[in-house]
N, C-alpha and C positions, 0 to 999 in steps of 0.2 A: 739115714741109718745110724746104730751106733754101733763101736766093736768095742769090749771090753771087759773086763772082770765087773760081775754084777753086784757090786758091795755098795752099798747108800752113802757109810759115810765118806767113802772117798769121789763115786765116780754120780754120783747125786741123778741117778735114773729117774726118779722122781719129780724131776724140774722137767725132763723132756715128756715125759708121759703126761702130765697136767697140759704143759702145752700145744701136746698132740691131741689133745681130747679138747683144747678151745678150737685151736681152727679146725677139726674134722667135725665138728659140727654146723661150721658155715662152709668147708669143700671134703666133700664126700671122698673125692678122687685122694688125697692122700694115704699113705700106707706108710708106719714105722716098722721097719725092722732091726732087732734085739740080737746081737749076734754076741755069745759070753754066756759065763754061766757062773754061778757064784753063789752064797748062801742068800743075797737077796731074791735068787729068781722067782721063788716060789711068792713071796711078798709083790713083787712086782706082778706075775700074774694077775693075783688077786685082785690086788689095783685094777688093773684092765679090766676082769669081769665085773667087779661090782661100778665100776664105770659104762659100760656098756661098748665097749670100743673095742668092734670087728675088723679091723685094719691093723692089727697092732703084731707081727708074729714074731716069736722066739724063737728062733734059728740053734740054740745051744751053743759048742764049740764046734767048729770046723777045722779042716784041716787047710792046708795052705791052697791049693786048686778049687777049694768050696770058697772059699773065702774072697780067693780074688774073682770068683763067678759075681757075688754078691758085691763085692768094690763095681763092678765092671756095669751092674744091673742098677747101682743106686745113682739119685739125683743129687744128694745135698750129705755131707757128714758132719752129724753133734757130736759135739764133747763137753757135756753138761756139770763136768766134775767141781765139785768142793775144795778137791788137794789133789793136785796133777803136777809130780814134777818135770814132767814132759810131755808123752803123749805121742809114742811114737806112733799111732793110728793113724794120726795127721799126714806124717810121711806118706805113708804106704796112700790114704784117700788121694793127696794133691798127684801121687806116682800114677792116680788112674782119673788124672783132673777134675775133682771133687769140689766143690765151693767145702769150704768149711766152716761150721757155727758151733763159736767156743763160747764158754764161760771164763771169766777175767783170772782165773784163780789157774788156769793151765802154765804151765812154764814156757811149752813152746809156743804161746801165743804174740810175744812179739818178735822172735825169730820168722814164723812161716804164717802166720795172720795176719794180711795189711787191707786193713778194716776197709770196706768199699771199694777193693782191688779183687782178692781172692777170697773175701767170708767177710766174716761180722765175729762181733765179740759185746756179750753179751753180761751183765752181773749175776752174780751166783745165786741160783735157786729161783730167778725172774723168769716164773712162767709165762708171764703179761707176751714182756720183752720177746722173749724166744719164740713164742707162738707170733710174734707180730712179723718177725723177723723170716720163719717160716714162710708165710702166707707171702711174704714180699717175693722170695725167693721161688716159690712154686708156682706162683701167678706169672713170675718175668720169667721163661724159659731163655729168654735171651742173653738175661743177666745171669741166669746160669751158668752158660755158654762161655760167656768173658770173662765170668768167674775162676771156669775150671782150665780153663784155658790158661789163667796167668796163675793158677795154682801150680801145674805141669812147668811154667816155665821159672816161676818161684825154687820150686824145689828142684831142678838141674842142678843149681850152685850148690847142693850140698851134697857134696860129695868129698873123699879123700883127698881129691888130687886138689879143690879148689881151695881146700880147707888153711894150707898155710899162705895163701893169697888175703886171706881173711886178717891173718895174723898178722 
């Protein structure tokens, strides 16, 4: 899944749609869901039909109970972005033990992304990459499991009260 404002130059939808349209033509069974709404959505549509890619839905904005239905329903969350100086989506995925697959350009990528622990981290706009990275991820359910697992327990430590123990 991804959750976000659908703007190209910042949050580069375009890197995970490319790489969803390589491996959904070697496994059928995957499904992206587009949860955000923005001046690119209609651009991105587009993309998807003149690709051909029936798995692909746009969800729009949700409110806070749709949203975590959808955290709660999904396997894996991208964050494909360009220029991310955070990304708080991350939080809320690892809050419902999420594996996460980022692009290098996120801020919170080396706070709450420990590469082959909780997710993967990927170069910006590497469709190759990300689609490879996918396939690994949706074929190993199990590495999912341990993924989201140490996501949930990644993000515990941040919180308020931990936070001047950091310090």
């Amino acid at each position: 899944m991804f959750v976000g404002r659908l703007v190209e130059s910042h949050k580069n939808v375009s890197t995970l749609i490319n790489a969803i349209g390589k491996f959904a033509r070697k496994n059928e069974s995957i499904s992206l869901v587009v949860v955000g709404n923005g001046p690119d959505k209609n651009g991105y549509e587009a993309m998807v039909a003149r690709s051909n890619m029936p798995r692909v839905i746009f969800l729009g904005e949700l409110n806070h109970d749709q949203l975590c239905e959808v955290y709660a329903a999904a396997d894996i969350l991208v964050l494909p972005s360009s220029s991310e100086a955070w990304g708080f989506v991350l939080n809320e995925g690892m809050e419902f033990g999420l594996p996460l697959v980022i692009s290098e350009a996120v801020g919170a990528g080396p706070d709450l992304v420990h590469p082959g622990e909780n997710g993967f981290v990927f170069p910006v706009g590497d469709s190759e990459k990300l689609a490879e990275i996918l396939q690994l991820l949706v074929k190993d359910e199990s590495l999912r499991t341990r993924m989201g697992q140490a996501s949930k327990r990644i993000i515990q430590d941040f919180t308020p009260e931990a936070w001047p123990k950091e310090w």
